[in-house]
C-alpha positions in Angstrom: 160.5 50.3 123.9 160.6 47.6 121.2 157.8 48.3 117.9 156.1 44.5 117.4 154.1 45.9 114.3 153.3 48.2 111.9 150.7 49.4 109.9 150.6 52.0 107.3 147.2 54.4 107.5 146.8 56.5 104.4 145.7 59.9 105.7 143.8 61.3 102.6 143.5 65.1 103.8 145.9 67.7 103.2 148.6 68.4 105.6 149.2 71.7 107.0 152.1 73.4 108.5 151.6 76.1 110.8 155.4 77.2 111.7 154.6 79.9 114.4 158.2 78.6 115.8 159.7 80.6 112.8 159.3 83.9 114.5 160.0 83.2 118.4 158.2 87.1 118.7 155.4 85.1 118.9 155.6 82.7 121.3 157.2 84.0 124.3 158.2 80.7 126.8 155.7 78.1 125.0 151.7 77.9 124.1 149.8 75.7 126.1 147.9 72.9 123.6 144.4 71.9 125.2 142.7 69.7 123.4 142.9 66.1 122.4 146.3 66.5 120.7 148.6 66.5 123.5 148.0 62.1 123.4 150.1 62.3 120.2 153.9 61.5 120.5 154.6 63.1 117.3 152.7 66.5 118.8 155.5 66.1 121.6 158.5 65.4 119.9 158.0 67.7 117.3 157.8 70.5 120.7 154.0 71.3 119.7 152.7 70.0 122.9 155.0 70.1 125.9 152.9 67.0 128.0 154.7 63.6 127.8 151.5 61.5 126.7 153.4 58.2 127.9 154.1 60.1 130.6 150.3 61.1 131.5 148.6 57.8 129.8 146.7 59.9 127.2 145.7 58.3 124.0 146.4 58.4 120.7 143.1 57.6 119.4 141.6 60.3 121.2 143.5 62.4 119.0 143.5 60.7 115.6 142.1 57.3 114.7 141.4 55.7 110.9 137.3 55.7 111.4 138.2 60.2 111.6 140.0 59.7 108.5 138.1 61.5 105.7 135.3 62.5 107.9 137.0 65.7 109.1 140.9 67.3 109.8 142.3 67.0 113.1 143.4 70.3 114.5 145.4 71.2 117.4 143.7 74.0 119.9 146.5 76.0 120.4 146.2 78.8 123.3 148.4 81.9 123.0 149.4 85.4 124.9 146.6 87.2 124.5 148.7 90.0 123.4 150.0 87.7 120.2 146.6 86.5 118.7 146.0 88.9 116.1 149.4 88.7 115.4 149.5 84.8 115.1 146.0 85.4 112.6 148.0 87.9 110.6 150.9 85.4 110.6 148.4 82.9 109.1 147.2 85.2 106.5 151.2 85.8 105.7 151.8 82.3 105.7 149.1 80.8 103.6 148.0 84.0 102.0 145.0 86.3 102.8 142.3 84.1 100.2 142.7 81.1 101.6 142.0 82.1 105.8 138.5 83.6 107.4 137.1 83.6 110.6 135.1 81.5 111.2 131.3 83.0 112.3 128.9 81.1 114.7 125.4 81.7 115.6 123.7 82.8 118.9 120.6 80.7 119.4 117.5 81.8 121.7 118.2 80.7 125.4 115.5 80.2 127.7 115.4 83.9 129.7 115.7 85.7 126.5 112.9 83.9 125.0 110.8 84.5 128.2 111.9 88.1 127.9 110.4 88.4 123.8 107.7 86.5 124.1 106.8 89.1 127.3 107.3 91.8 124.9 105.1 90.8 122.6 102.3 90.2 124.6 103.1 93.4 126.1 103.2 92.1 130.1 104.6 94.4 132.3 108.4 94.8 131.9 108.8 94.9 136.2 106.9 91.5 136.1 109.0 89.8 133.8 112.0 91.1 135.5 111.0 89.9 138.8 110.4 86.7 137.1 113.5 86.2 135.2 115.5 87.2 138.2 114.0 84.3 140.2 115.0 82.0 137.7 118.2 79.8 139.4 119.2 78.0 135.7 121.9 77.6 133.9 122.4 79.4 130.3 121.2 76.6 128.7 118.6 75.5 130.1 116.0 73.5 128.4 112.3 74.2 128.4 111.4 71.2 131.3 113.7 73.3 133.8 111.2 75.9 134.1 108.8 73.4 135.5 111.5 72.0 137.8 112.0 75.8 139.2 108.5 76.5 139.8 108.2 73.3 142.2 110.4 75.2 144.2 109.3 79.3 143.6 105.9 80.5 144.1 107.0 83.0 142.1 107.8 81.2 139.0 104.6 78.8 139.6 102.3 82.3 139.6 104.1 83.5 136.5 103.5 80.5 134.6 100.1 79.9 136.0 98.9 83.3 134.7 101.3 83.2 131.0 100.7 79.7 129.8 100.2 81.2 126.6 104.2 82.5 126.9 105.2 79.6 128.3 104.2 77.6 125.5 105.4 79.8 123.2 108.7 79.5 124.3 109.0 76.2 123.7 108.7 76.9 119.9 111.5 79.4 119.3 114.0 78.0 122.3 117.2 77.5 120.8 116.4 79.2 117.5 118.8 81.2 115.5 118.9 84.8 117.1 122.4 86.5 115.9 125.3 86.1 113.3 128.4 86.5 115.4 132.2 85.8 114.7 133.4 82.7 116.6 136.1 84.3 119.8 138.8 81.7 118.1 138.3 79.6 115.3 139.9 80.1 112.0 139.5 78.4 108.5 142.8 77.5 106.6 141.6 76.4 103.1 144.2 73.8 101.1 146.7 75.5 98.6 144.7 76.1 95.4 141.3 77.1 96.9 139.7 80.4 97.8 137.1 81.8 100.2 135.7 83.6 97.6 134.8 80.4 95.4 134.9 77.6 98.1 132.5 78.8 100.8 129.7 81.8 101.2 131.1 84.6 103.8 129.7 87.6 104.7 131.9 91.3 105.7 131.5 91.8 109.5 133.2 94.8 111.3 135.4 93.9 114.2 137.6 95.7 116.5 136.6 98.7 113.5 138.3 96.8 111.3 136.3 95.0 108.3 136.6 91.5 108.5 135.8 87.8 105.8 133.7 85.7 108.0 132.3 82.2 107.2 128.4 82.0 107.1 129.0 77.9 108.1 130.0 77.3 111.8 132.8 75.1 112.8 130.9 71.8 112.8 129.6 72.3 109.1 133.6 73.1 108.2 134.6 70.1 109.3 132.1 67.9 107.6 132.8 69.7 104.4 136.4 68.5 105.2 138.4 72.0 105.8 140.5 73.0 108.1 139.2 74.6 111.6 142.0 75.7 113.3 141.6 77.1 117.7 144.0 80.4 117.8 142.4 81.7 121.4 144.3 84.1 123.2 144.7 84.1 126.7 145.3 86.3 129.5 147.7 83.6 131.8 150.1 83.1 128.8 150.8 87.1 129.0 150.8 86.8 133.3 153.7 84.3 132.5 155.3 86.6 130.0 155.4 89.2 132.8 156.3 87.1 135.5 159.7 85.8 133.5 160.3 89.3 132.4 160.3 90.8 136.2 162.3 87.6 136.8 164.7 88.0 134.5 165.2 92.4 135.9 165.5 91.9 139.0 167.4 88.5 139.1 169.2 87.6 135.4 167.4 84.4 135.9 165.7 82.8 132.9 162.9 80.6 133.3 161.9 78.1 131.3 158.2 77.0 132.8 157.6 73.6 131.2 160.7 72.2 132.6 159.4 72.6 136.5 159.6 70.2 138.5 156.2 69.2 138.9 156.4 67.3 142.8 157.4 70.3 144.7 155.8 69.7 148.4 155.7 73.1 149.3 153.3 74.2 145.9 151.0 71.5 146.9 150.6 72.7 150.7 149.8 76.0 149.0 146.6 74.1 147.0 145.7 72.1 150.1 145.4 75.4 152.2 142.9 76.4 149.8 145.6 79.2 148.6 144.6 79.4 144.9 144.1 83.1 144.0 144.5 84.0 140.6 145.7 80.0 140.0 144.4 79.3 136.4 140.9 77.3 136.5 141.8 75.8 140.0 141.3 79.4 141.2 137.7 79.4 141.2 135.8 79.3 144.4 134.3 76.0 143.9 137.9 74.5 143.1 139.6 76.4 145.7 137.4 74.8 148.5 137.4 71.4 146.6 141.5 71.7 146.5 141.0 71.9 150.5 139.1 69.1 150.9 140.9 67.0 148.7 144.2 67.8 149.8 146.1 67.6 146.8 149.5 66.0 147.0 150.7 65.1 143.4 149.8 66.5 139.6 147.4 63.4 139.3 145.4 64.7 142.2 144.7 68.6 140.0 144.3 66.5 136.7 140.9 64.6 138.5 139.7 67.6 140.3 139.6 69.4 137.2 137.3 66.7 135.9 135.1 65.9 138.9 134.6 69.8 139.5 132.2 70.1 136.5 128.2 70.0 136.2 128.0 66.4 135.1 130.2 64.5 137.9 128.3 66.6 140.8 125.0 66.5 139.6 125.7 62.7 139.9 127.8 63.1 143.4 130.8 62.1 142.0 133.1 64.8 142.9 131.9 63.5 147.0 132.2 59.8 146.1 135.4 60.2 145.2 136.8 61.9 148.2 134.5 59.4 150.0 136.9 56.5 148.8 139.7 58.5 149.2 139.8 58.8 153.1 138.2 55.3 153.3 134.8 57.0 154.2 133.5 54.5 151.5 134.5 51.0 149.6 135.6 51.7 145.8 132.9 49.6 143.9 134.3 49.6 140.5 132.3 47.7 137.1 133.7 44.5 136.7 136.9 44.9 134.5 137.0 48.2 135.0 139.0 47.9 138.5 142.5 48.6 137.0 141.2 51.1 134.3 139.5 53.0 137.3 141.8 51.8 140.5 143.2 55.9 140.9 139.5 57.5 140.2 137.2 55.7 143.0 136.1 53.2 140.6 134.3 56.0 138.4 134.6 56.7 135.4 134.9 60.2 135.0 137.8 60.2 131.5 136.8 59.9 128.1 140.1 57.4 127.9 138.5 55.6 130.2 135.5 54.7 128.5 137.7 54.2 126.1 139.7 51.7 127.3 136.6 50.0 128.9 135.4 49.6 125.2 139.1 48.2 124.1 139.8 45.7 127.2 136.5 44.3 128.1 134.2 44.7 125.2 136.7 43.6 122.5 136.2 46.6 120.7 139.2 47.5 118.1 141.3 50.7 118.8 140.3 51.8 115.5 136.7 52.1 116.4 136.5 53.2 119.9 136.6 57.1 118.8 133.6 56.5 117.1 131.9 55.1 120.1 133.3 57.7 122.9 131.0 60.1 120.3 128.4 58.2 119.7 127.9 57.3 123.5 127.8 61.6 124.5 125.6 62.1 121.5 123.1 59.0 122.6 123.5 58.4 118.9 121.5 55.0 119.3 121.8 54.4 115.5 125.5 54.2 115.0 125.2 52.3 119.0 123.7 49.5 118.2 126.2 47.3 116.6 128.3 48.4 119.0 126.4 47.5 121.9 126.1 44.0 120.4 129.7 43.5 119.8 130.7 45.3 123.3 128.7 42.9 125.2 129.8 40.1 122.5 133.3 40.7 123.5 132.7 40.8 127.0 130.8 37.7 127.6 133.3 36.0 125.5 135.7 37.0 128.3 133.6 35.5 130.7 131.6 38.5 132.4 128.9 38.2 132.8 126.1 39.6 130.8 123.3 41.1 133.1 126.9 43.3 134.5 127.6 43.9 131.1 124.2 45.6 130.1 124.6 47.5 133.7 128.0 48.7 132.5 127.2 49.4 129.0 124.3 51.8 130.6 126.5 53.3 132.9 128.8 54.5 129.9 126.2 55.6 128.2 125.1 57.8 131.1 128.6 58.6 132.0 129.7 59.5 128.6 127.9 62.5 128.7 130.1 64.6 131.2 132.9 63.1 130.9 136.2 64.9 130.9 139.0 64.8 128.0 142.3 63.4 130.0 144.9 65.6 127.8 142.7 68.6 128.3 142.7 68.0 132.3 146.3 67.1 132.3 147.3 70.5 130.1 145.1 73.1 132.4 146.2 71.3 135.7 150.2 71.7 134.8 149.4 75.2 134.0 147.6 75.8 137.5 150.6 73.8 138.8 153.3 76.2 137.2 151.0 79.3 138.1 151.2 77.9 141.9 154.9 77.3 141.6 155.5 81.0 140.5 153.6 82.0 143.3 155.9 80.1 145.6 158.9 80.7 144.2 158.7 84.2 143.2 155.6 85.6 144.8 157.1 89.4 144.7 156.9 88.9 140.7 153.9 86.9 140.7 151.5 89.1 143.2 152.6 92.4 141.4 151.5 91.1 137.8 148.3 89.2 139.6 147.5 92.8 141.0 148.2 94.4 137.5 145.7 92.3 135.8 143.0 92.0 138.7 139.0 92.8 138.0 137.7 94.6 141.6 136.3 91.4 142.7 139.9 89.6 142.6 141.7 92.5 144.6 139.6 91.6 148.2 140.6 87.6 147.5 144.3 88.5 146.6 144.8 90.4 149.6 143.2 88.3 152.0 145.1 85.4 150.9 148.4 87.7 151.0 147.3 88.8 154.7 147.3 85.1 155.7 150.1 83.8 154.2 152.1 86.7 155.4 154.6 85.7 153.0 155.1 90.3 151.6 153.9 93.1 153.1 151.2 95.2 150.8 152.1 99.1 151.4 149.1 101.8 150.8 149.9 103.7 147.7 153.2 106.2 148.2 153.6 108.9 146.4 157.1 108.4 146.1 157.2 104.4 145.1 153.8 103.8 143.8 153.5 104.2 140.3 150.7 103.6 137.0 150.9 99.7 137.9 151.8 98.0 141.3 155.4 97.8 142.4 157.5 95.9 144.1 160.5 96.1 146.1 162.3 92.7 145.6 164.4 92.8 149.0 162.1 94.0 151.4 159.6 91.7 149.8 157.2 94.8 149.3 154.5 95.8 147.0 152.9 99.1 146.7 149.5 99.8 146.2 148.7 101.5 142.5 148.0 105.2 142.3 146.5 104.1 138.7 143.6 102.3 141.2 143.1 105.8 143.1 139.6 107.5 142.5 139.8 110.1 140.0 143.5 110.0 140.2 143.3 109.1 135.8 145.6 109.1 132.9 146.1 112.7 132.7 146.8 113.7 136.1 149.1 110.4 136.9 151.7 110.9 134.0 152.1 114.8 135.0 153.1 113.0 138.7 155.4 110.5 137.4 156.9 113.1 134.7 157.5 115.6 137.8 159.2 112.8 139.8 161.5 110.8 137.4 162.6 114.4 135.6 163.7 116.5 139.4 163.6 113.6 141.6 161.3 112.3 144.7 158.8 115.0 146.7 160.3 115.9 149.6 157.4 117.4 151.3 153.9 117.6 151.0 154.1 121.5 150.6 156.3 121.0 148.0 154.6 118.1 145.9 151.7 121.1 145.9 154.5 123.8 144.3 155.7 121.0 141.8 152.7 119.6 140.0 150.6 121.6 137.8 147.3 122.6 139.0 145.4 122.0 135.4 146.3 118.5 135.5 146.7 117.9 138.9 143.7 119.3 140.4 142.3 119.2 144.7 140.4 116.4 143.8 143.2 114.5 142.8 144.9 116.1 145.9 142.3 115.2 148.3 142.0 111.7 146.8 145.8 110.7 147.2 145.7 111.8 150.8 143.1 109.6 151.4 144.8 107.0 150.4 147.5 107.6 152.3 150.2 108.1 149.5 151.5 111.1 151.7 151.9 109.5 155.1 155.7 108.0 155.1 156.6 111.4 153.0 154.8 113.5 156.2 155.8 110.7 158.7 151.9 110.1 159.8 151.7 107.6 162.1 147.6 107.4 162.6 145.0 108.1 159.7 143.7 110.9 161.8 146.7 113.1 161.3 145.9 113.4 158.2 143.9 116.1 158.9 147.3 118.4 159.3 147.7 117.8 155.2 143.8 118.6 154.8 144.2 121.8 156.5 147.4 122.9 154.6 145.9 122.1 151.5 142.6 124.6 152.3 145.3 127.1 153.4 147.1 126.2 149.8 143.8 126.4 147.7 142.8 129.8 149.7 139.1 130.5 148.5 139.2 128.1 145.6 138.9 125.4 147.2 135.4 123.8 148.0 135.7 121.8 151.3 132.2 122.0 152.3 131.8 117.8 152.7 135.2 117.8 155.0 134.4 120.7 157.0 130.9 119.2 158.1 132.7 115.8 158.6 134.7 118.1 160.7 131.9 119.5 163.0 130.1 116.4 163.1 133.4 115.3 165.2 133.9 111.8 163.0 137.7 112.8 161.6 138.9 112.3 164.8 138.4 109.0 164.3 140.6 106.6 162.9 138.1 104.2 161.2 136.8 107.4 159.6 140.0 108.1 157.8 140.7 104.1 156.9 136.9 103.9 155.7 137.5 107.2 153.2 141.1 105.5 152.4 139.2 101.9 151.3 136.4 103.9 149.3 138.9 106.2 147.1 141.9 103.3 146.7 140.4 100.0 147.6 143.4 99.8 150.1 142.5 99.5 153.8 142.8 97.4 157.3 140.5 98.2 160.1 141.2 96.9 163.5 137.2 95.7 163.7 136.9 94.9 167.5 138.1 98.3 168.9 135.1 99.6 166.5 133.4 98.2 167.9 133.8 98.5 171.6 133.7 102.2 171.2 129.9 101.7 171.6 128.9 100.0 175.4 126.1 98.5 173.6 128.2 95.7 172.1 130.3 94.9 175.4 129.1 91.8 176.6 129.6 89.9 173.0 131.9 88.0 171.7 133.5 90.0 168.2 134.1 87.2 165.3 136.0 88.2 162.6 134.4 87.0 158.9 137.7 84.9 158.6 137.1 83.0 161.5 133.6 82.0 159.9 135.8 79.5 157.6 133.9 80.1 154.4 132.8 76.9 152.4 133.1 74.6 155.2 131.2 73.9 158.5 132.7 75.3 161.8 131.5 73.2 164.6 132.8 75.9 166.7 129.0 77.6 166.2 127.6 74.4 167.6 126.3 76.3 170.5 124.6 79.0 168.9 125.7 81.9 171.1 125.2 85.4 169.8 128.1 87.2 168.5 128.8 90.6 166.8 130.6 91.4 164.0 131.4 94.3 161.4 132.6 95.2 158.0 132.0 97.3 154.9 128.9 96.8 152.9 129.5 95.3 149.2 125.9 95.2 148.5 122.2 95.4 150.5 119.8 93.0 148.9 116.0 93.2 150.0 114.3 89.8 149.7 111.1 88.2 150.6 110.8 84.6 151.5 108.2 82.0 150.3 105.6 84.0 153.1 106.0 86.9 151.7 108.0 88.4 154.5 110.4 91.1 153.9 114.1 90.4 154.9 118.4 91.5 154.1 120.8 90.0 152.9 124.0 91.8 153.4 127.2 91.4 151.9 130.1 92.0 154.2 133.7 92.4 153.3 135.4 92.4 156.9 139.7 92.7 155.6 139.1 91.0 152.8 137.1 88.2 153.9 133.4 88.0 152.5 130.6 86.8 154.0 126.7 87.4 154.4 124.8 88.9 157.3 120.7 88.2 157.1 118.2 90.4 159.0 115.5 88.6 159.1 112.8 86.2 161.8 111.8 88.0 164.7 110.4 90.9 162.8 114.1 92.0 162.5 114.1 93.9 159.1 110.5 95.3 159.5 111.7 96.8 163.0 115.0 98.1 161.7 113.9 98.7 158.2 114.4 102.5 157.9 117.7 102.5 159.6 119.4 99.8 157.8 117.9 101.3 154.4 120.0 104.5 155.4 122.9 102.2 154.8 125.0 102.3 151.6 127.9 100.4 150.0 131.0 101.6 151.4 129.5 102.3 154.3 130.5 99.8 157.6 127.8 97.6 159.2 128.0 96.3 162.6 125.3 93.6 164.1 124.8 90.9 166.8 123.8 87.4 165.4 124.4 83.6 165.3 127.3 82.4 162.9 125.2 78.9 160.9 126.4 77.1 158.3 123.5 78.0 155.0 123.1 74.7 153.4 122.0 76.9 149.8 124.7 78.9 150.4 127.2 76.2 151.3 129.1 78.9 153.3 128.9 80.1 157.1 126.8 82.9 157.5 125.5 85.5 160.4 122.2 85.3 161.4 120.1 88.0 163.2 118.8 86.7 166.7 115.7 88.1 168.9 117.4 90.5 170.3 119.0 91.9 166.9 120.6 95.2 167.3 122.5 97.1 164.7 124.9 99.9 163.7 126.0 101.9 160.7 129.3 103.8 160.1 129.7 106.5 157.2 131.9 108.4 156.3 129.3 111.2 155.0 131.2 112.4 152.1 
């Protein structure tokens, strides 16, 4: 690369130097850098930012440009283990002393259902009304005032409400987005030049955090900046400590050292895991939206995550964009780019959808220096028509000059303008789509290590996708919790390509009673018997709830070599004999007469409610009962969630089954009563809806018997729900349906 010129730009702000690298404690494998700093070459060289900007296009002047100079200090986002981050504060405090660093505090402002919710209280309507109201309400946090308006078309229930509360409503347009709360800011951090002091350079208030007392700014972020200070981004992250635990197991069970930034980012066999839609617990592309977008667009190179990540955002769909593109992609439509825009936009569709872009647009056919077109990307988001104007002028100066012509010019000027409100930061979409591409590669490379920490980290909600997505790729085998290999956490067996359910995720199986377990088994060895895991653990700690609970689960069938849930009930009836009239077994021993233990799905439904660990074989269920002979059984998998399944074309009924996540009762524009039932069916999700035909007003007490956990069978028609965007089951005439407990 040969330099033709120079030029020499005084940068009259202080410099700082924040040297995390000088204690490696703190930065375990690399940070990921997200903002506009990973387009600077220095940033790269220096091994700030580990993204090649020549590499991935990005731009400088995105990052730093002369018109920033003096207006405010460029920082560097900087995203760390969340374990490290009040470490790496404290560091700061070390570093540049304890005066001269605060956080930062922000303010919450009134958003429009709080302000509803206020306003309501002081005119002292109903608190069930407003509820009902606020519930209805599909916006987004920040929605503006007009967007009630736009609901209401749509919801008699929000035109009724508003119809009988002008008064409210009008109200809230006074007090929307007023200052509500004093808060502390989740990440930001002032750093004040060497001879200043909070104390004398900006008012703070004391705040209790974390019970610990706290200096906080009373000026937000923006008003730092334009004072000239230092903000600095310290966020703290949970995928930088998955990593961390991922390279640790690595390096245990293998002596290999991993090094994620230098992966080799065109594996085919990580990008066949994105276009299967295989994305669970894949940072940001692991959404649901992105996970069914990653199907459809078939992703086959790093370029391909960096655009989804910016298509897949309000902005872009509101506008269609996120379609168009795939449109032009599998020739469903012609690419019909702005004039000289076709090589700036020739691998997005011809749309703009980058913030470079625009960029570059402003540079190569408006004329516009390098210098300046920061100012412009801004002042194009903020519609800033003051600072535009010149800008406009010269842009479509420029451009004519180059002979386009200037009717196109206007058109495209417009478009920016428009455009330049959603669109993406390229070094940001490049930085998160390599680290979704490096989560993917662990997953493929070392999915023993990768699904145990996913597992460890998991919310309840991202245990039934994890599974499923285990289940299909068939790539380990998840165990039911054992008593002898299951431990706090989930573990793995590395050659069998294992993992064992966590007795730490057992019902009432807590802190307490779990260490007295593992204590007992590390100090005299593994339980050799159920009898005599009974003699061995103290009863205090221990107690038959915890008992009952981890037979359940099953943690005692490879120890008692059960074969079938239902002989279980050996271990139950030992255990009455072992607690002699202690014990309480009132719930089992109606169970018992009742006749459901001998069951199997009985036993699997009581194992699912206690652990969260269970497969049912659905169709055998099912054809216990005559009534559901003559239908064909579909599985919620087979209803291909997300996408339409012509299969359904021809309407036939079908029956299905699974546990309830959650009943919701609903009423339609009529008025009419109707379900809505979440079904969870071996780790698929989908929704069943009783409703037409008089269906929930005929079945109405029976199915409002039916509680989560509990398993719901019915007969309906699998249809793709346009709102929804997801197949559903749909009650026919002829709806029948039945409910499975466990009655304890």
């Amino acid at each position: 690369m040969k330099i033709r010129s120079k030029k020499i730009i005084r940068y009259k702000g202080p410099v700082y130097d924040l040297q995390i690298s000088n204690s490696p404690s703190y930065n375990v494998n690399g940070v990921i850098v997200h903002n506009s700093s990973a387009g600077c070459l220095v940033s790269f060289v220096l091994d700030i930012v580990r993204v090649d900007p020549l590499k991935f296009n990005l731009s400088f002047e995105r990052f730093l440009s002369p018109s920033r100079v003096g207006k405010s200090m460029v920082d560097i986002d900087v995203d760390f283990s969340s374990s490290k981050r009040d470490m790496v504060k404290k560091y700061i405090e070390q570093r540049y002393g304890g005066e001269r660093v605060c956080s930062i505090g922000t303010y919450t402002t009134l958003q429009l259902k709080a302000a509803i919710k206020d306003i309501s209280r002081q005119k002292q309507i109903p608190i069930g009304t407003v509820e009902y109201f606020t519930a209805a309400l599909d916006i987004d946090q920040h929605a503006d005032w007009e967007e009630l308006f736009k609901e209401a078309s749509k919801k008699l229930t929000i035109k009724n409400f508003i119809k009988d509360h002008g008064d409210v409503i009008e109200k809230i347009r006074i007090i929307l987005g007023q200052p509500k709360a004093a808060s502390v800011h989740a990440c930001a951090t002032l750093i004040l030049p060497e001879g200043q002091n909070i104390y004398n350079t900006v008012p703070i208030r004391s705040e209790v955090k974390n019970n610990e007392m706290i200096l906080v700014s009373e000026w937000e972020g923006s008003f730092i900046e334009q004072a000239g200070y230092l903000k600095e981004d310290i966020l703290g992250i949970s995928q930088l400590e998955k990593f961390e635990n991922i390279i640790e197991r690595v390096r245990q069970s293998s002596g290999e050292e991993i090094d994620i930034y230098s992966l080799p980012l065109d594996q085919e066999e990580v990008y066949n895991l994105f276009q299967e839609g295989y994305n669970s617990d894949v940072f940001h592309l692991g959404s649901t939206l992105l996970t069914q977008y990653s199907k459809e667009m078939k992703p086959q190179n790093i370029w391909d995550l960096i655009y989804s990540l910016a298509l897949c955002r309000p902005g872009p769909m509101e506008n269609n964009f996120h379609r168009d593109f795939l449109d032009v992609r599998f020739g469903r439509k012609k690419s019909k780019p702005y004039p000289g825009t076709e090589e700036i936009t020739k691998d997005t569709a011809g749309i703009l959808i980058m913030q470079e872009q625009i960029m570059r647009t402003c540079v190569e056919v408006g004329g516009i220096p390098l210098a300046n077109v920061d100012d412009v990307r801004k002042a194009l988001g903020k519609k800033d028509l003051k600072v535009l104007g010149p800008y406009k002028e010269q842009f479509l100066k420029g451009a004519i000059e180059k002979g386009y012509n200037e009717d196109k010019m206007i058109e495209l000027w417009e478009a920016m303008l428009e455009f330049s409100k959603y669109s993406f930061n390229a070094s940001h979409s490049t930085v998160y789509a390599i680290t979704a591409y490096v989560c993917q590669y662990l997953k493929w490379k070392y999915p023993i290590q990768f699904w145990t920490v996913a597992f460890q980290y998991a919310d309840d909600k991202d245990i039934s996708r994890y599974i499923s997505e285990i289940h299909k790729t068939g790539i380990l085998q998840l165990h039911s919790p054992n008593i002898n290999s299951s431990a706090k956490q989930f573990t793995f067996n590395l050659e069998k390509k294992e993992i064992y359910w966590s007795i730490g995720h057992i019902k009432r199986c807590g802190d307490v009673s779990l260490s007295h377990i593992l204590e007992e088994r590390e100090r005299n060895g593994e339980f050799f018997s159920f009898k005599e895991f009974l003699q061995r653990v103290p009863k205090n700690k221990v107690n038959k709830a915890v008992v009952e609970n981890l037979l359940y689960s099953g943690a005692f069938d490879e120890l008692e070599n059960i074969k079938r849930p239902i002989d279980r009930l050996k271990l139950i009836n030992y255990l009455k004999e072992f607690a002699g009239k202690k014990g309480d077994f009132e719930k089992i021993d109606n169970a018992i007469k009742e006749g459901i233990v001998t069951c199997n799905w009985w036993w699997l439904l009581l194992q699912k409610n206690v652990s969260g660990y269970a497969f049912f074989d659905y169709e055998s269920i099912i054809r216990e009962n005559k009534d559901w002979k003559n239908l064909e059984y579909i599985s919620l998998g087979e209803l291909n969630l997300g996408e339409y399944n012509t299969k359904f074309d021809d309407y036939s009924t079908h029956v299905t089954a699974g546990v309830i996540q959650e009943i919701d009762i609903r009423k339609s524009k009529d008025g009419v009563e109707f379900a809505r039932i979440l079904l969870e069916n071996n780790y698929d999700t989908a929704f069943f809806f009783v409703r037409g035909f008089d269906n929930f007003k005929k079945h109405k007490d029976y199915i409002m018997l039916f509680k989560k956990g509990d398993i719901f069978i019915g007969s309906g028609i699998p249809q793709y729900n346009k709102w929804l965007k997801q197949n559903v089951i749909q009650s026919v005439s002829d709806f029948n349906c039945e409910g499975l407990s466990t009655g304890i």
